[in-house]
C-alpha positions in Angstrom: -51.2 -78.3 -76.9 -50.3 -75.1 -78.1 -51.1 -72.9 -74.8 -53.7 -69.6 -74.5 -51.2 -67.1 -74.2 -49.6 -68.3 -77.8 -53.0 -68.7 -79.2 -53.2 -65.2 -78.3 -50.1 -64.2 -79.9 -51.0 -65.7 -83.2 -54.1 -64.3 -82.9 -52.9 -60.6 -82.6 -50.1 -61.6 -85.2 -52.9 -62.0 -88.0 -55.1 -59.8 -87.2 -52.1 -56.9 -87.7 -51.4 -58.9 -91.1 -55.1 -58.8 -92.2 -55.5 -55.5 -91.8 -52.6 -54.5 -94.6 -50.2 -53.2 -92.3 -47.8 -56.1 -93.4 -46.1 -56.5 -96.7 -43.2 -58.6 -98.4 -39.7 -56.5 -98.3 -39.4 -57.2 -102.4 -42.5 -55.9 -102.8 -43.4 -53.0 -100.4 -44.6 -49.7 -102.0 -42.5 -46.7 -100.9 -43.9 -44.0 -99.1 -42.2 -40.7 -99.6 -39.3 -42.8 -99.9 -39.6 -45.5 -97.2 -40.9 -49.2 -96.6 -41.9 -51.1 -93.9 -42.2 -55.1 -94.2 -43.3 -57.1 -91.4 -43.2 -61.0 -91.1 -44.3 -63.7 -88.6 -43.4 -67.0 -88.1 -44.4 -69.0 -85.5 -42.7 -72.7 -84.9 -43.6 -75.4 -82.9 -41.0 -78.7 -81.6 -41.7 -82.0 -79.8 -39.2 -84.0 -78.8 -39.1 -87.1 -77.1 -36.2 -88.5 -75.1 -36.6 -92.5 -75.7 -33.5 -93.4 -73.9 -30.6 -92.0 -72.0 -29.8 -89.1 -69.9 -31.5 -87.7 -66.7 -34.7 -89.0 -67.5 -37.4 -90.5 -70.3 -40.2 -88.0 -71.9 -41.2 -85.4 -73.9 -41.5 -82.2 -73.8 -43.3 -79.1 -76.3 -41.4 -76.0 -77.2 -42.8 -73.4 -79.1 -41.3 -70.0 -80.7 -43.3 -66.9 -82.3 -40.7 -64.7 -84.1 -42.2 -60.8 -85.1 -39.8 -58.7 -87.5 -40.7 -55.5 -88.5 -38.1 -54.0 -91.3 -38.0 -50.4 -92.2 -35.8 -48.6 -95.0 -35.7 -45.0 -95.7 -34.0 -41.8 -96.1 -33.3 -39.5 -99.0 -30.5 -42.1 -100.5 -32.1 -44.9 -101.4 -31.3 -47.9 -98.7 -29.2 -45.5 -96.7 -31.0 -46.1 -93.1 -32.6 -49.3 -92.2 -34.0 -50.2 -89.1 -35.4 -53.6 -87.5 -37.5 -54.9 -84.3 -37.6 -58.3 -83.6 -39.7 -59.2 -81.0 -40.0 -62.6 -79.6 -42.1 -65.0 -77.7 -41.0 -68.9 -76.0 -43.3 -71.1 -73.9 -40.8 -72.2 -71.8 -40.7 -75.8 -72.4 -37.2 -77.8 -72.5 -35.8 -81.2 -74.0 -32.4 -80.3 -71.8 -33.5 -80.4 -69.0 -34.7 -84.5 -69.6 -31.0 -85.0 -71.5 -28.9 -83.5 -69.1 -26.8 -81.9 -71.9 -24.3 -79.0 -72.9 -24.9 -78.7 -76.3 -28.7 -77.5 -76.1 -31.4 -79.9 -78.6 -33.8 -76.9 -79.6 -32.0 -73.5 -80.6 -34.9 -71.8 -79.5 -35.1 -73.6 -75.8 -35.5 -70.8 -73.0 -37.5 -69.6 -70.3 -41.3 -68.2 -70.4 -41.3 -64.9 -72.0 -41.3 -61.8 -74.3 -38.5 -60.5 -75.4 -37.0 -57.7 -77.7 -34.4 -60.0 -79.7 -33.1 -57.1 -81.9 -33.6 -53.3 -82.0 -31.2 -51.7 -84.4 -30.5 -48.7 -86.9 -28.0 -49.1 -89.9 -26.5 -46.6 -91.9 -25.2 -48.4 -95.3 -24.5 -45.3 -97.9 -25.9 -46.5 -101.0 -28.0 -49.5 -100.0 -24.4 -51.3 -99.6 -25.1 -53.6 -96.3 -21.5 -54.6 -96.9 -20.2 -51.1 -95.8 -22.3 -50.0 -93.1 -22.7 -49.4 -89.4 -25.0 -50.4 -87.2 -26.2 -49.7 -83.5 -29.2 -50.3 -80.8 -29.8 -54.2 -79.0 -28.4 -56.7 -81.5 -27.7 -60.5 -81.9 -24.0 -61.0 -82.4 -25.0 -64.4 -84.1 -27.3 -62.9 -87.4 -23.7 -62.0 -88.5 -21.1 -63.4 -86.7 -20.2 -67.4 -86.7 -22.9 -68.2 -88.6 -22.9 -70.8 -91.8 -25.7 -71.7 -94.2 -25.1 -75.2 -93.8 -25.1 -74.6 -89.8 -28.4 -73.3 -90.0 -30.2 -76.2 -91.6 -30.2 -78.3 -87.6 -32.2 -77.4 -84.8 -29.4 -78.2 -82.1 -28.0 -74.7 -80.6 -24.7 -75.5 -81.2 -24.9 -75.6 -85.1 -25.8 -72.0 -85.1 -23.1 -70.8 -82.3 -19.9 -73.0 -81.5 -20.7 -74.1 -77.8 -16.9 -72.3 -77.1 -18.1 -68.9 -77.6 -22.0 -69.2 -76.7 -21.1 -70.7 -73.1 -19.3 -67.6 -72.5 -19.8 -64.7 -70.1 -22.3 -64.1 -67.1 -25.3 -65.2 -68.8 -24.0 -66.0 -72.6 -22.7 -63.4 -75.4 -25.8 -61.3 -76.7 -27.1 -64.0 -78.9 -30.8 -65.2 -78.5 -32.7 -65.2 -75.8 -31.0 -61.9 -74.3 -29.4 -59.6 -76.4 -28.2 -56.3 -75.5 -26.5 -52.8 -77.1 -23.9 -53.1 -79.8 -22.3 -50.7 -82.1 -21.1 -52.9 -85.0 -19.5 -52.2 -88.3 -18.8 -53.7 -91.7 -16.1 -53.3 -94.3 -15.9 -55.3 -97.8 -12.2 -54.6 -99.3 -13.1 -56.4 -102.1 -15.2 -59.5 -103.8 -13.4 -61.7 -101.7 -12.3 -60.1 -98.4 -15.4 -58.8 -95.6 -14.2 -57.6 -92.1 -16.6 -56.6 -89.6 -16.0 -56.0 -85.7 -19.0 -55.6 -83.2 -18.7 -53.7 -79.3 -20.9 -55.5 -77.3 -22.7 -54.9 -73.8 -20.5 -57.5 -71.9 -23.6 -58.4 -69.7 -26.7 -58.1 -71.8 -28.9 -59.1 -69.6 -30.3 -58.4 -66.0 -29.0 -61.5 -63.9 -32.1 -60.7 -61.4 -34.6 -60.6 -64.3 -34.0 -62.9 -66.7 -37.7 -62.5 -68.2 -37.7 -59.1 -68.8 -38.2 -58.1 -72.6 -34.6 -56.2 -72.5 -31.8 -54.8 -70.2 -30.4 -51.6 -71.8 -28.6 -50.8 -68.5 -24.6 -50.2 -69.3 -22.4 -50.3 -66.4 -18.3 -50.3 -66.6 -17.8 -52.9 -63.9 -19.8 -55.6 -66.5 -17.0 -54.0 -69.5 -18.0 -55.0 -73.3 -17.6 -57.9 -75.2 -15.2 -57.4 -78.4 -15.2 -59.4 -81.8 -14.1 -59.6 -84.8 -14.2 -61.3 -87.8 -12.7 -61.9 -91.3 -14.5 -63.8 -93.9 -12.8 -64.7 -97.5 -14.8 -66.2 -100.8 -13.1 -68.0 -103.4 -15.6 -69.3 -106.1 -18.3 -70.9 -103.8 -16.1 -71.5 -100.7 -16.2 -69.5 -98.1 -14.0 -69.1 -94.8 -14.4 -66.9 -91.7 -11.8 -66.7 -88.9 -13.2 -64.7 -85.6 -11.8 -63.4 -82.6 -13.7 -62.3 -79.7 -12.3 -61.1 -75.9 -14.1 -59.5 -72.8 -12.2 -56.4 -70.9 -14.1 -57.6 -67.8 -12.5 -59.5 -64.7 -13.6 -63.1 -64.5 -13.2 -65.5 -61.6 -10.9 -68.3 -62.6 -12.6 -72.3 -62.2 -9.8 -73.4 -60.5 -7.8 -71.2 -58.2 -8.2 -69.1 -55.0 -6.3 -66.0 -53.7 -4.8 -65.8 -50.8 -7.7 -64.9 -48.5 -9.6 -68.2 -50.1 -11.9 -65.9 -52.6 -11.7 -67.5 -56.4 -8.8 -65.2 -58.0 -10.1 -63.3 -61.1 -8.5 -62.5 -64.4 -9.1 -60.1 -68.0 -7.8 -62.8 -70.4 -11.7 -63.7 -71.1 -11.0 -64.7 -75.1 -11.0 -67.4 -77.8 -10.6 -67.4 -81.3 -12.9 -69.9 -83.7 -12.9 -70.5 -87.9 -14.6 -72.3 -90.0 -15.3 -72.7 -94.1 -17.8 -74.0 -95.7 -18.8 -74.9 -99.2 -19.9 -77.2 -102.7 -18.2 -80.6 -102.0 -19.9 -82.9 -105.0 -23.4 -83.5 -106.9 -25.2 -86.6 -106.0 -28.2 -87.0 -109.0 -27.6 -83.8 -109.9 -28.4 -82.0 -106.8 -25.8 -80.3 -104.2 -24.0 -81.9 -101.4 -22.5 -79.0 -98.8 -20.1 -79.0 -96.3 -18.6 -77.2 -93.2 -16.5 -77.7 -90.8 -15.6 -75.3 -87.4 -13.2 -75.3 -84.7 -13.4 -73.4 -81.8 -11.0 -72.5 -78.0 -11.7 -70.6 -75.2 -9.9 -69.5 -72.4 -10.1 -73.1 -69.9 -9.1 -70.8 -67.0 -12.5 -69.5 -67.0 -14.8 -71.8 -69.1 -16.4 -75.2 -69.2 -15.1 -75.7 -72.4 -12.2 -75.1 -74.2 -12.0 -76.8 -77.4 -15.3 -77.5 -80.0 -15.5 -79.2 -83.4 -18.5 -79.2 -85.6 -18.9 -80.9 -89.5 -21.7 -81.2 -90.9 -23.0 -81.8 -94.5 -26.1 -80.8 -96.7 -27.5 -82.2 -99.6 -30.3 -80.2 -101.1 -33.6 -80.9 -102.3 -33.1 -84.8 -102.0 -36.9 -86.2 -102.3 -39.3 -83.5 -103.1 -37.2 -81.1 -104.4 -38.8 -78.1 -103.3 -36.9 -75.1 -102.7 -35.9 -74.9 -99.0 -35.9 -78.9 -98.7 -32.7 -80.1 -97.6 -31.3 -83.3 -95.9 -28.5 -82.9 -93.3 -26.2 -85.3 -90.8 -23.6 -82.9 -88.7 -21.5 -84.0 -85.7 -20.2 -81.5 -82.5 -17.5 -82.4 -79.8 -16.7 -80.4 -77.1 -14.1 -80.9 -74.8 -13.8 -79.6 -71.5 -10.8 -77.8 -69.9 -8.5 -79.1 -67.2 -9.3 -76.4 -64.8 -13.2 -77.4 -64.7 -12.3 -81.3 -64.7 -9.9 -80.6 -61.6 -12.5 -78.6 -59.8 -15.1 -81.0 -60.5 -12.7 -83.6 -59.3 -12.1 -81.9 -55.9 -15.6 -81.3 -55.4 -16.0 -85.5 -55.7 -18.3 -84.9 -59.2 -15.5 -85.8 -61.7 -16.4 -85.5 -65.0 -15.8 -86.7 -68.7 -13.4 -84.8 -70.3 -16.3 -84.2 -73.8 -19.8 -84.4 -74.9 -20.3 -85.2 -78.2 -24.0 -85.5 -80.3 -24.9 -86.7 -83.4 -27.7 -85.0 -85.7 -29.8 -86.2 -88.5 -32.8 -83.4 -90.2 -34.7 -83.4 -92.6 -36.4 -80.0 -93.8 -39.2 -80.5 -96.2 -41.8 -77.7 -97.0 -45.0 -78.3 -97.4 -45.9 -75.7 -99.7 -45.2 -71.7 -99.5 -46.3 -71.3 -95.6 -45.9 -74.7 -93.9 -42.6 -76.5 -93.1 -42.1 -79.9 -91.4 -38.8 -81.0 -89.5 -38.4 -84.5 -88.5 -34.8 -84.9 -86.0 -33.1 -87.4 -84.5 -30.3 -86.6 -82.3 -27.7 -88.9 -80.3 -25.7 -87.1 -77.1 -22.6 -89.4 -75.6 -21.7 -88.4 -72.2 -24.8 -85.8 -71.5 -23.2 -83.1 -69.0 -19.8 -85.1 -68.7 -21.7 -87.2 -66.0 -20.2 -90.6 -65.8 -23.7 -91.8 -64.5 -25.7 -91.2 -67.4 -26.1 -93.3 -70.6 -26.0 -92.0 -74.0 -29.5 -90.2 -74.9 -31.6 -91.0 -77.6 -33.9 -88.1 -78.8 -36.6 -87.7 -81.7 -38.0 -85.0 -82.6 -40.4 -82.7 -85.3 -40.8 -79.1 -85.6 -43.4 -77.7 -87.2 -43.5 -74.0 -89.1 -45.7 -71.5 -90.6 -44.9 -68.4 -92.0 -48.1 -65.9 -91.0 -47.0 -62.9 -93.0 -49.1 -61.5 -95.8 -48.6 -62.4 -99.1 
């Protein structure tokens, strides 16, 4: 059941969108020069773990996304600004799997959070040539792939190589901190941007709070980078990213017997993505990513994801889509050595399996049926191969 405090939140999500505060970006009217748009969308997952893992059961997840855009200035599209605030229930479908890879991209803990808090100068409207700064999430540009983004497992939308980094992950959902980024096109084919990123964006001791804008130079910045290049419909995006940060190492000491630290924090990923045939006239999509990181100071240090979308396949409504993808990630022989001297060995990947099928019901409502298969969950040779079903649920609650 959808709890009181989320009832709440939908509740005072209408009743701002009834009273003609909201509006569609395409179709705000400018005042003095300026629009706002503001949008809701609040989702809702089940899943059920049917076999496998740490233990059977289910478990309800739900997500209430509120963005409010705003454009303005005497040049036409030359400032924008966003807030995107947040709220999660809490629930989790990890913690009955016992996996890496994260079912639910929007699994966390209890709270309300400020996701994204940003103003972008783009001369001319041109997003393509702009820069931007305030709390920002590194993954609304950065590794990202349309035909990622049709699955609901985490690692679809972030390579598990460069989310597991750092003290509490990169500033991707759920915390996020400051940023300065900026964005070049050369040309129609060639895009480079390159983000500065708090290195620890959120407060380790409070986790829940909505954000952490503290900067301090013993947590240093995170630094990426990325190229992208589109030929006809294909599209391919090599990215680099490095901390300046010490990190402990997993497996060595110094000489006094504290865990010796390093700044070689990095890892580089790429991926492309396009058209790969027509079945019945409709399109069939493909991607496939790799990813490394630095095994002296994470899990992980090698990831694989393909995956492949064919749109519209029954109903063919726009937005419907039908998708199968596959993830690997293997773990690094300084974690499997530790692990192994600590008498917990453990297997050297995890690998899942994902079928999804999106299919809107409508203009508002959306329906996602999932299955998901994880071998080896956590690299635990005790647990068997988990089993997990799943359907999210979606409405869009902004004005029309």
């Amino acid at each position: 059941m959808i709890s009181a405090e989320t009832r709440a939140s939908i509740t005072a999500v209408a009743g701002l969108m009834a009273s003609g505060l909201a509006c569609e970006a395409g179709g705000a009217e400018p005042l003095e020069g300026r629009w706002i748009a503001v949008s809701a969308v609040f989702s809702a997952d089940y899943w059920h773990n049917s076999r496998g893992g740490l233990q059977r059961g289910g478990a309800y997840l739900d997500n209430l996304d509120l963005v409010l855009d705003w454009s303005g200035g005497r040049e036409p599209g030359a400032l924008r600004a966003q807030v995107h605030l947040l709220y999660n229930n809490g629930g989790s479908i990890s913690a009955k799997v016992g996996d890496s890879h994260v079912l639910s991209n929007f699994e966390t803990d209890r709270a309300v959070r400020l996701l994204q808090a940003w103003l972008e100068f783009a001369p001319g409207g041109d997003t393509d040539r702009s820069l931007r700064a305030g709390v920002y999430d590194l993954n609304s540009e950065f590794d990202a792939s349309e035909v990622g983004g049709a699955f609901l497992n985490s690692t679809f939308g972030m390579g598990l190589d460069l989310a597991q980094t750092g003290v509490s992950g990169p500033s991707i959902f759920p915390y996020t901190g400051l940023a300065v980024r900026g964005r070049w096109r050369v040309d129609e084919r060639w895009l480079l941007q390159a983000a500065v990123i708090d290195g620890v964006p959120v407060d380790p001791d409070h986790p829940r709070r909505m954000t952490s804008l503290s900067l301090d130079g013993d947590e240093g910045a995170l630094l990426t980078a990325e190229l992208e290049h589109r030929s006809s419909d294909w599209r391919t995006v090599v990215g680099h990213w490095r901390y300046t940060s010490r990190f402990e190492e997993l497996d060595r000491v110094g000489p006094a017997g504290m865990p010796r630290t390093g700044r070689s924090n990095a890892g580089v990923y790429g991926l492309v993505e396009g058209p790969l045939a027509e079945v019945g006239g409709r399109a069939l999509r493909g991607v496939l990513r790799l990813g490394s990181a630095s095994p002296r100071y994470n899990a992980f240090s090698r990831t694989a994801q393909a995956a492949v979308l064919l749109e519209q396949p029954w109903l063919r409504r726009e937005g419907e889509h039908l998708a199968l993808g596959i993830a690997t990630a293997r773990r690094g022989a300084d974690v499997r050595r530790a692990a192994a001297t600590a008498g917990e060995p453990l297997r050297p990947r995890e690998t899942l399996i994902e079928i999804t099928w999106r299919a809107p019901l409508g203009e508002r409502v959306v329906l996602q049926p999932d299955v998901q298969y994880v071998l080896d969950p956590g690299g635990d040779p005790d647990l068997r191969d988990a089993l997990v079903v799943g359907l999210r649920f979606e409405v869009d609650l902004s004005s029309r």
